[in-house]
C-alpha positions in Angstrom: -33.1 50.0 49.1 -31.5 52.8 50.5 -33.5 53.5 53.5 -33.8 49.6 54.6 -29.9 50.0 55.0 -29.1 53.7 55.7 -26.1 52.2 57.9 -24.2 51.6 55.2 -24.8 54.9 52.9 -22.3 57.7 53.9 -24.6 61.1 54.0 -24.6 63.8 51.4 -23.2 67.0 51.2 -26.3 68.3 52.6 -26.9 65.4 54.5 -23.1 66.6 56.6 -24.2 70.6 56.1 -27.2 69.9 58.5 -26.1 67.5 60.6 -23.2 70.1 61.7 -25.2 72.9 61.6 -27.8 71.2 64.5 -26.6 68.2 66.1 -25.3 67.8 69.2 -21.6 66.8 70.0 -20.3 64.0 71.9 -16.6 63.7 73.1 -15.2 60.2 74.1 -12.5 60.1 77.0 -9.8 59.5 74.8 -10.1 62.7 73.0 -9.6 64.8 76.4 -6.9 62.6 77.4 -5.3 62.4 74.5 -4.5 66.2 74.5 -1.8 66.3 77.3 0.0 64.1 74.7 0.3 67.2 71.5 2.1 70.4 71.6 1.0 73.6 73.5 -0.1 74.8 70.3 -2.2 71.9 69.1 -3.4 71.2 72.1 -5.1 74.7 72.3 -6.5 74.8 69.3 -8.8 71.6 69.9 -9.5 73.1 73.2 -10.8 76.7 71.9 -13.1 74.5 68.8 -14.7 72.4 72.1 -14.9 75.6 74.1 -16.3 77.8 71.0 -19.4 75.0 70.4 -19.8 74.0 74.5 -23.0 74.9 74.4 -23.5 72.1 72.0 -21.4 69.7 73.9 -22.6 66.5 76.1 -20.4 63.7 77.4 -22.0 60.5 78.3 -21.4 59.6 82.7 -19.1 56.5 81.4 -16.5 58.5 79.4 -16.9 61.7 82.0 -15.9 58.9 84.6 -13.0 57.5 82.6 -11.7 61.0 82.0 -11.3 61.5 85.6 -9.9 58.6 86.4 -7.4 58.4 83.9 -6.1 62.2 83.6 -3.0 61.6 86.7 -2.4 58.7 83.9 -2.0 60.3 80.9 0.2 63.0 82.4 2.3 60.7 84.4 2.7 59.0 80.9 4.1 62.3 79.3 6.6 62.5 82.4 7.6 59.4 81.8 8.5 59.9 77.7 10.5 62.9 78.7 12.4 60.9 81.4 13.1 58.5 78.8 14.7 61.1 76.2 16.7 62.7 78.9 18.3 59.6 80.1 19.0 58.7 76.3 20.5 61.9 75.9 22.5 62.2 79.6 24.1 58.2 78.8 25.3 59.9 75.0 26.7 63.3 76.8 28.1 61.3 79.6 29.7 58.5 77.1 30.6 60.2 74.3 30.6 63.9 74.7 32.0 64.5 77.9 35.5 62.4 77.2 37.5 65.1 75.1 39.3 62.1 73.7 36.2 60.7 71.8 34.5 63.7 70.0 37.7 66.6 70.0 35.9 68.1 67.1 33.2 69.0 68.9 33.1 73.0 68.9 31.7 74.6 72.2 28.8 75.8 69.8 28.0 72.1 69.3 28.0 71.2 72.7 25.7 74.6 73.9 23.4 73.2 71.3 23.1 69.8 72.9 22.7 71.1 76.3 20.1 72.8 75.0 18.1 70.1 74.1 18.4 68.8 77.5 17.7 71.7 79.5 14.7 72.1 77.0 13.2 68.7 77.7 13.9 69.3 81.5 11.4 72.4 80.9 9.1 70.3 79.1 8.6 67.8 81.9 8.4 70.4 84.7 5.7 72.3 83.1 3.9 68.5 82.5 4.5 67.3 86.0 3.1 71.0 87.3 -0.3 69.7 86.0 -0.5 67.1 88.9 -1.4 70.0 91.1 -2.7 73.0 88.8 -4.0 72.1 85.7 -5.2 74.7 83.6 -6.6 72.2 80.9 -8.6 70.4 83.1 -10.0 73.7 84.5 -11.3 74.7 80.9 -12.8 71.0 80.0 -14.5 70.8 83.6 -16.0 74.9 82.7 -16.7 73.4 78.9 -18.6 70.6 80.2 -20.2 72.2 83.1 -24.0 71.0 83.1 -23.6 68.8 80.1 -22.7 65.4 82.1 -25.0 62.9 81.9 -26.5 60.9 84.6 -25.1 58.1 85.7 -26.8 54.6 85.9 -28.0 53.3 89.4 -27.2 49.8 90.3 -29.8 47.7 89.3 -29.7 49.9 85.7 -25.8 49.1 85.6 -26.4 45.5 86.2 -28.7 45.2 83.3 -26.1 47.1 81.4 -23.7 45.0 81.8 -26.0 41.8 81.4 -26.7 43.1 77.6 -23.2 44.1 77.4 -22.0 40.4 77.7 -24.8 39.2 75.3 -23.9 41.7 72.6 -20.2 40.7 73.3 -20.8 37.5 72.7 -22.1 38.1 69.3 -19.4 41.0 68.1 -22.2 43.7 68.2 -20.5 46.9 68.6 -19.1 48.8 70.2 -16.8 47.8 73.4 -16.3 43.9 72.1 -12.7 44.3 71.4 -11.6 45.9 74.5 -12.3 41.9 75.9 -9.0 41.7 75.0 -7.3 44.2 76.5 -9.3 44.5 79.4 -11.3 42.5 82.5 -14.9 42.2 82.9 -17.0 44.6 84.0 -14.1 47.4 82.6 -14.5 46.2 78.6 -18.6 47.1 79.3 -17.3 50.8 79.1 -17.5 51.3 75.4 -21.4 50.0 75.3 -22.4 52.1 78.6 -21.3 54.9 77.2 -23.1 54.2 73.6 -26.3 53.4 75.5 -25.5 56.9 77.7 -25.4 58.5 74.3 -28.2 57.0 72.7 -30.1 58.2 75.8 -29.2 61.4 75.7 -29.9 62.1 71.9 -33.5 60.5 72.3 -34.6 62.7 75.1 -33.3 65.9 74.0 -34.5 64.9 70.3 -31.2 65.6 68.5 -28.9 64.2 66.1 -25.3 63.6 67.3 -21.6 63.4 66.4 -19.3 61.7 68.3 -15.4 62.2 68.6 -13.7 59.8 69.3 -10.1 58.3 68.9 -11.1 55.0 69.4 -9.3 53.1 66.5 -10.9 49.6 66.9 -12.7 47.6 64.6 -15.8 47.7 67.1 -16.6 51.5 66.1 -15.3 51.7 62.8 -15.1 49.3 59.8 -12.5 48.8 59.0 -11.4 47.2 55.4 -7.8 45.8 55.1 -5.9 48.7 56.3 -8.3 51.7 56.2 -10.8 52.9 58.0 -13.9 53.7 55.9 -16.2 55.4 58.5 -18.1 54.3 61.0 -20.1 50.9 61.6 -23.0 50.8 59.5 -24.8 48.9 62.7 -24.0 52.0 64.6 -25.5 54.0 62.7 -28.7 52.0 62.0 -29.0 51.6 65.7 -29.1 55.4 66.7 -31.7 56.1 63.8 -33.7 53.3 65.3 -33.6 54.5 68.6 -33.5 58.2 68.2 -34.6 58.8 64.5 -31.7 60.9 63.6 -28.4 61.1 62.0 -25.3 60.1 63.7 -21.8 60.4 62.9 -18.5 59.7 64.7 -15.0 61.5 63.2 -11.5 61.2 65.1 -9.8 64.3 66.4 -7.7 64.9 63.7 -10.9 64.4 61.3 -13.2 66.6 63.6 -10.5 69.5 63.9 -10.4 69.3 59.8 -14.2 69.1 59.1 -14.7 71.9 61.7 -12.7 74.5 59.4 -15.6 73.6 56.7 -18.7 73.6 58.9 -17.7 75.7 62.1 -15.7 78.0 60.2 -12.7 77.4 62.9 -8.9 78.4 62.5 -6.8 75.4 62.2 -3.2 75.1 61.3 -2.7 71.7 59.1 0.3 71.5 61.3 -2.0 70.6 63.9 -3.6 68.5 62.2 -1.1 66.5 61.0 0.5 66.6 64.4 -2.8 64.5 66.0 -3.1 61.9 63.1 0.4 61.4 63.3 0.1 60.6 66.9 -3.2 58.8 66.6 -1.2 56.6 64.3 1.4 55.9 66.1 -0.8 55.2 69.1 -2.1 52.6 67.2 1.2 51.4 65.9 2.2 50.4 69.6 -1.3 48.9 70.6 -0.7 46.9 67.6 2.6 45.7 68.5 1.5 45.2 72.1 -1.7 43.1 71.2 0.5 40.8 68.7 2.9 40.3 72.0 1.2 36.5 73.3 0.8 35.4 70.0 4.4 35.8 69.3 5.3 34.0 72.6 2.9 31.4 71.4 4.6 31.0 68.5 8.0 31.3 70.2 7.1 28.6 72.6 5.8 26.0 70.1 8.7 26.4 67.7 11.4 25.7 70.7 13.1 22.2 70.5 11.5 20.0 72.7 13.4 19.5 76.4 16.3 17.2 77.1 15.0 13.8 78.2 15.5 13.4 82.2 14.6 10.3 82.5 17.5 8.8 84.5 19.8 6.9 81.8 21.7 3.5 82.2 25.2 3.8 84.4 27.9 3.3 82.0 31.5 2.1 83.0 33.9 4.5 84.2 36.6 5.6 81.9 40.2 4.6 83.5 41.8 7.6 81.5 41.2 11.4 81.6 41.6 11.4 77.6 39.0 8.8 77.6 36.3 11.1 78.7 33.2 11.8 76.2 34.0 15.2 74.6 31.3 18.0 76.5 27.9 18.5 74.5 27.4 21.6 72.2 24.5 22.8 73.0 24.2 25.9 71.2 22.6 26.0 67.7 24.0 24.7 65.0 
């Protein structure tokens, strides 16, 4: 029974032993975007686990592509949380602080302690703006990945691709069939170019494969209730098929763990914890932000219908000011 559904059997301790011992890795955009997002120190120890295994790395076109593009994003995005903080913190100095009258308790200690803070996060976004025009992160992924692109499609092969992509789409094969929500058409085609890219890849240089990703939706993973239970069993069906070998697909937080076991690296469970606890927030706010309309929806529909404006009957004048109707509450009761 076992082999007629292998998608939906998680491997063996040996199964996982060989499969990171030989395969081949691949790294989805998110995972190199995600980094200017985590502490110096976090952020370096992913980076010397990718660099310490590069010559095992590969990275289909599609997510090389959507690295590039979206790199000025991601940083711009870490500007703009500090910016945030700072203006949080400048309105409370400025509001409550700085009147004497307010806060007279406040011991000169206290207040070198605040202005701490802020001259701290005014260091932290300078150094993150600085990457705009020298990156020294970028400079190690580009050496890391240096002859391990893949190709990318010509335009009748991207056509096709995206012909398929719609078909699948339409029938919720994974992955990339969620992102129809968030995204226009041909940009939601991204997940499945890059999961043909990698299928490609594995088949012609024979090998089995691991992705990392920190893709969260339901079109990679399966997902029961609220947790994740591993990877789509049609995902992995459709690489043996194509490829005959194993695939597997682990998060950064999960890879980073697992690597301590199989690549004998040196992680702190600080960072760790730092990357799941961002990958889950991450997910918090796409959650929030997807459930948006449908609370407008719902909003909308529950309003009292409007006022009728159809032009009413002229009534007689009233001779007397007292006379007049009372005005109309319109509030809520």
């Amino acid at each position: 029974m076992k082999y007629k559904f292998l998608g939906y059997y998680r491997p063996s301790k040996e199964e996982f032993l060989s499969l990171w011992t030989s395969c081949t890795f691949f790294v989805d955009a998110n995972v190199l975007l995600n980094m200017y997002g985590y502490s110096e120190n976090t952020r370096e120890q992913l980076l010397t686990i990718l660099e310490k295994i590069s010559d095992r790395l590969r990275i289909p076109y599609q997510f090389a592509v959507e690295y590039q593009r979206n790199r000025a994003k991601a940083i711009m995005q870490q500007v703009k949380n500090y910016v945030q903080v700072e203006k949080t913190l400048r309105n409370v100095y400025e509001k409550e602080f700085e009147p004497k009258l307010k806060h007279p308790f406040m011991s000169e200690k206290m207040q070198e302690g605040f202005n701490s803070i802020r001259a701290g996060l005014n260091e932290g976004r300078e150094n993150i703006e600085a990457l705009f025009s020298s990156d020294p992160y970028h400079d190690r992924i580009t050496q890391a990945f240096a002859g391990r692109v893949g190709d990318p499609p010509d335009t009748e092969k991207l056509k096709k691709l995206y012909e398929t992509a719609a078909e699948r789409y339409d029938d919720d094969i994974p992955p990339g069939y969620e992102d129809l929500k968030e995204k226009g058409v041909p940009d939601a085609y991204g997940d499945y170019i890059g999961w043909v890219q990698i299928l490609e890849i594995a088949k012609s240089e024979d090998t089995s494969a691991i992705l990392i990703t920190d893709d969260s939706k339901a079109d990679w993973w399966k997902i029961q209730g609220d947790r994740t239970i591993g990877p789509r069993p049609e995902l992995l069906a459709e690489f043996i098929t194509h490829v005959n070998q194993q695939f597997y697909m682990y998060s950064s937080a999960q890879f980073m763990r697992y690597s301590t076991e199989y690549l004998e690296s040196k992680v702190e469970d600080d960072a760790i914890q730092e990357i799941r606890l961002w990958l889950e927030e991450k997910k918090r706010v796409a959650s929030e932000k997807k459930s948006e309309p449908d609370k407008m929806e719902l909003d909308v529909k529950s309003m009292p219908p409007p006022p009728d404006t159809r032009r009413a009957p002229s009534k007689p004048k009233f001779k007397k000011s007292e006379d007049k109707e009372p005005p109309v509450d319109l509030k809520e009761s």
